[in-house]
C-alpha positions in Angstrom: -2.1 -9.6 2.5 1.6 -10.8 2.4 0.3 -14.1 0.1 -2.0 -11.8 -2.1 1.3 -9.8 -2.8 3.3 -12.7 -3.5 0.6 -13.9 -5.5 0.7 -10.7 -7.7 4.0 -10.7 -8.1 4.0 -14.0 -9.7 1.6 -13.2 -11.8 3.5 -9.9 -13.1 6.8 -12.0 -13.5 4.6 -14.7 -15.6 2.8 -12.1 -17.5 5.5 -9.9 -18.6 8.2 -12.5 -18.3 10.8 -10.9 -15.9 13.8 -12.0 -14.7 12.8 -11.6 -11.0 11.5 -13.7 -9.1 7.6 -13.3 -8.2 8.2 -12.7 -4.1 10.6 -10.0 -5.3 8.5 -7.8 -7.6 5.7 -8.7 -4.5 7.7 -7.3 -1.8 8.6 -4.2 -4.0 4.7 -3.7 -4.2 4.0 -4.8 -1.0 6.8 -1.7 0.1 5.5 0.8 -2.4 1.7 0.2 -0.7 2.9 1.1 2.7 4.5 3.7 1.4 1.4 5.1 0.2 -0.3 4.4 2.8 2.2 5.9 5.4 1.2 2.9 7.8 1.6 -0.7 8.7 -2.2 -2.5 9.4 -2.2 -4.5 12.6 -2.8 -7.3 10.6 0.7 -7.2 8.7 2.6 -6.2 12.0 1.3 -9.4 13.3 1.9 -11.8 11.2 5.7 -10.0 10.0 6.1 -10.4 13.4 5.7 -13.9 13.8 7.3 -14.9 10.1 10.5 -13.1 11.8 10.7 -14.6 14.8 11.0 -18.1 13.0 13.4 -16.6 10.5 16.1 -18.8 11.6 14.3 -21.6 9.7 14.6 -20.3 6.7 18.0 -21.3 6.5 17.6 -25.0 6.0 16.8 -24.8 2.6 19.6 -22.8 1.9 22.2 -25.2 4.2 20.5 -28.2 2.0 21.4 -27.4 -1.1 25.4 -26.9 -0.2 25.5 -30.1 0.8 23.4 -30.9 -2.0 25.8 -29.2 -4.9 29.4 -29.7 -2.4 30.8 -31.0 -5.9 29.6 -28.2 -8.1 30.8 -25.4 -5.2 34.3 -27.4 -5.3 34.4 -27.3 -9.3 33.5 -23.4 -9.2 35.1 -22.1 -5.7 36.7 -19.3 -7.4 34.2 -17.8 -9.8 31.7 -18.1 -6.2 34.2 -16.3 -4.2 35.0 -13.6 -6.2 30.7 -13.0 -7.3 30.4 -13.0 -3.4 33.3 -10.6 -2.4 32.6 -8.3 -5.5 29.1 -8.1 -4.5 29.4 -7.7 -0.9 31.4 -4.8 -1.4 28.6 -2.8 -4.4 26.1 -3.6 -1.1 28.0 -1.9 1.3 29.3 1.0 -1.6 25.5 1.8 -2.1 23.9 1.1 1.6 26.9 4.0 2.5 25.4 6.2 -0.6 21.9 6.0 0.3 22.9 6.6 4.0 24.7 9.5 3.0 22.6 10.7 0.8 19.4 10.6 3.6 21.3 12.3 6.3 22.4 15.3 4.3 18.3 15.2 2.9 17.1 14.9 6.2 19.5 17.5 8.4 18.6 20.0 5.6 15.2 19.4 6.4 15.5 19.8 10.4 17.6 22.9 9.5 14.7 24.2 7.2 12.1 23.8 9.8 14.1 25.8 12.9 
């Protein structure tokens, strides 16, 4: 299931040429199914649960390429910093939004229902 989504999703980006990447728009289809559906199969709780508990390993790819591009990260420190910092701080703005935003919707639900 997880490879049929990421298989879609590459297929979307290629077909309407997107500027996401295919596991991306895969994942967002993958989430708007379960949605739907209201429930995770036993088959995807499974095999999420064994991709996760190897998640450390997908990290090496990621600590390759620093050391692969050290000279480039020298040459462009700044401009790195700042897109990380800046960007770090729109995550947190909107993950406190959307927090606040679904406890108010969800105590005026419990309030609605007593």
């Amino acid at each position: 299931m997880l490879l049929a989504y990421q298989l879609l999703g590459e297929v979307l980006v290629i077909l309407f040429e997107l500027p996401v990447s295919g596991p991306v728009i895969g994942l967002l289809l993958l989430l708007a199914t379960l949605i739907i559906r209201g429930r995770v199969g036993e088959s995807l709780t499974t095999s999420s649960t064994h991709l996760l508990s190897h998640l450390s390993l997908m990290f090496i790819p990621a600590g390759v390429g620093l050391m692969t591009h050290y000279q480039l990260l020298t040459s462009e420190w700044l401009a790195i910093s700042v897109a990380l910092v800046v960007g770090t701080l729109l995550m947190l703005a909107s993950c406190a939004l959307i927090m606040q935003f679904l406890l108010k919707r969800f105590q005026a639900e419990a309030f609605d229902d007593q």
